[in-house]
C-alpha positions in Angstrom: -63.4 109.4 -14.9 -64.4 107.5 -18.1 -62.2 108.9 -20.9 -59.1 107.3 -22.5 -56.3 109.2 -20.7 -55.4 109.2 -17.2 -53.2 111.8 -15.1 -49.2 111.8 -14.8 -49.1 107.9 -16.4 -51.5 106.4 -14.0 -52.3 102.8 -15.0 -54.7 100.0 -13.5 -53.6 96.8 -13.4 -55.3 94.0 -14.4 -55.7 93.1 -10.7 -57.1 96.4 -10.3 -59.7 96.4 -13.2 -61.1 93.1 -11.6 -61.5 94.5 -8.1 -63.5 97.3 -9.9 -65.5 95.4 -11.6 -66.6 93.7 -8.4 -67.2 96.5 -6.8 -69.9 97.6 -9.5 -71.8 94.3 -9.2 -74.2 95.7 -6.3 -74.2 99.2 -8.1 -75.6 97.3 -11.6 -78.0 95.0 -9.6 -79.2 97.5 -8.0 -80.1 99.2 -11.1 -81.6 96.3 -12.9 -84.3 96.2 -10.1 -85.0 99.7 -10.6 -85.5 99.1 -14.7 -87.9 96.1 -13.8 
C-alpha cells in the first residue's frame, strides 16, 4: 500500500494523486483533533 512498486505497471496519475490527497483531508483532520 505504501511501498515504491506497484502490481503489473500500475500507475496513478497526477489527476489521481490529487483526488487522493483530498480524500485524506477529513482522515488527517480528524487526527489532528484527536492529538490536541
Amino acid at each position: 500500500m505504501f511501498g515504491a512498486s506497484s502490481l503489473a505497471g500500475f500507475s496513478l496519475s497526477e489527476q489521481d494523486r490529487h483526488h487522493g490527497r483530498y480524500t485524506l483531508v477529513n482522515v488527517v483532520e480528524c487526527a489532528r483533533r484527536c492529538i490536541e
